[in-house]
C-alpha positions in Angstrom: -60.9 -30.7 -112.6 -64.1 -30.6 -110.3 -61.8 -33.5 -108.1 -59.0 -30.6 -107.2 -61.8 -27.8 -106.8 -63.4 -29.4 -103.2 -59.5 -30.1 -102.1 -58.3 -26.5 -102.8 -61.6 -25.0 -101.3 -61.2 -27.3 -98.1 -57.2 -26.0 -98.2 -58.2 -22.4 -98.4 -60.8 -22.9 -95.6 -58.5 -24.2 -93.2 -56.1 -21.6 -94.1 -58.3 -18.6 -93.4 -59.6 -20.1 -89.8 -55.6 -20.8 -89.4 -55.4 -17.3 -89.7 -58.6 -15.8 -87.8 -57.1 -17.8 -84.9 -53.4 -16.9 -85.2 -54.8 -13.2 -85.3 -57.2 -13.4 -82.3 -54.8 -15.2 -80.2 -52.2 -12.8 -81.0 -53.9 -9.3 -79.6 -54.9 -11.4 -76.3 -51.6 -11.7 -74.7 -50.9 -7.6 -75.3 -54.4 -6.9 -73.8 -53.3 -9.1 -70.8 -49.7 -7.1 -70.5 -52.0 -3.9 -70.3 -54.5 -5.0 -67.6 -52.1 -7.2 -65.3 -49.3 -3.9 -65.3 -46.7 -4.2 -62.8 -47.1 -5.2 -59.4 -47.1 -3.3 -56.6 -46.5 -2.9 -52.4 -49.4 -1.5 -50.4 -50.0 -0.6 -46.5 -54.2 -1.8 -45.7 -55.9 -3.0 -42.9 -57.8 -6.2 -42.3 -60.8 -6.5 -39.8 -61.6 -10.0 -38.7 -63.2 -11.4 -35.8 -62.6 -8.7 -33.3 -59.4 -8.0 -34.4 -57.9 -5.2 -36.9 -54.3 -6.6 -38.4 -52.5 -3.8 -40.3 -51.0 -5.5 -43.7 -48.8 -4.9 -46.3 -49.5 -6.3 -49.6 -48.5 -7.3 -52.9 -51.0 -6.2 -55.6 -51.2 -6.0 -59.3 -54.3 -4.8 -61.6 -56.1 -7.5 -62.9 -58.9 -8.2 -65.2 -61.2 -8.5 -62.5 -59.9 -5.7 -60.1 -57.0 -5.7 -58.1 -54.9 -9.1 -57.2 -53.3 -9.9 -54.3 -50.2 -11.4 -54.6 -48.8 -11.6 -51.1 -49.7 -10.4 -47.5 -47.6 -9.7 -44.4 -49.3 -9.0 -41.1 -47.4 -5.9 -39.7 -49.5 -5.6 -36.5 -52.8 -7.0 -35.1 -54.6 -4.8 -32.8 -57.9 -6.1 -30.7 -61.3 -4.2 -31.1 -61.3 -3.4 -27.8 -57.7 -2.7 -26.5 -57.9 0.7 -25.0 -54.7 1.7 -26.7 -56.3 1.0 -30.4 -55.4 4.2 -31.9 -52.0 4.9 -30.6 -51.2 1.0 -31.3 -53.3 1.8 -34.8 -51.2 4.7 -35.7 -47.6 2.7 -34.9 -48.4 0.0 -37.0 -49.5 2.2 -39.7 -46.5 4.3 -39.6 -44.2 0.4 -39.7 -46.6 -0.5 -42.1 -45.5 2.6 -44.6 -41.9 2.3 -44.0 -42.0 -1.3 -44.6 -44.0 -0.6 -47.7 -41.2 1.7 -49.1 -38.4 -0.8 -48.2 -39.9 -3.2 -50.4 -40.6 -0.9 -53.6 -37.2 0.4 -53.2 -35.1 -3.8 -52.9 -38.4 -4.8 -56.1 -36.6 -2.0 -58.3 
């Protein structure tokens, strides 16, 4: 009889981690649903190395903040042009329209 006890106690071990696991692992991938969410399109702008490049982007929340997913470069504008904020104000207006022509073809 004590030969079949350590079997049936090593059996009913593995069984209960078998099933701590199964549980764990199976709350993590809802969780992960939650956070991540659905994507989404979004007008921003970009400043790098004397220029300011008006994007649209592809973002969905993740665990760590937002993600970027994709980029398109609308318009790029230098620092210094002395027609920034008219050129600015274009390319944020494209931007916006662009921004709802891709929500509406990603429905």
């Amino acid at each position: 009889m004590r030969l079949l006890a350590l079997p049936v106690t090593l059996i009913v071990i593995a069984l209960l981690v078998y099933l701590l696991v199964t549980l764990t692992r199976a709350g993590k991938p809802a969780a992960r649903r939650e956070a991540t969410g659905s994507p989404r399109w979004e007008a921003g702008t970009v400043m790098e190395n004397g220029w300011t490049m008006i994007v649209v982007r592809k973002v969905a929340p993740g665990p760590n903040g937002p993600l970027e997913l994709t980029r398109q470069t609308v318009r790029s504008i230098r620092d210094d042009d002395p027609e920034w904020d008219e050129r600015y104000r274009e390319g944020m207006l494209e931007a916006r329209n662009r921004v709802s022509t891709l929500e509406i073809e990603s429905g």
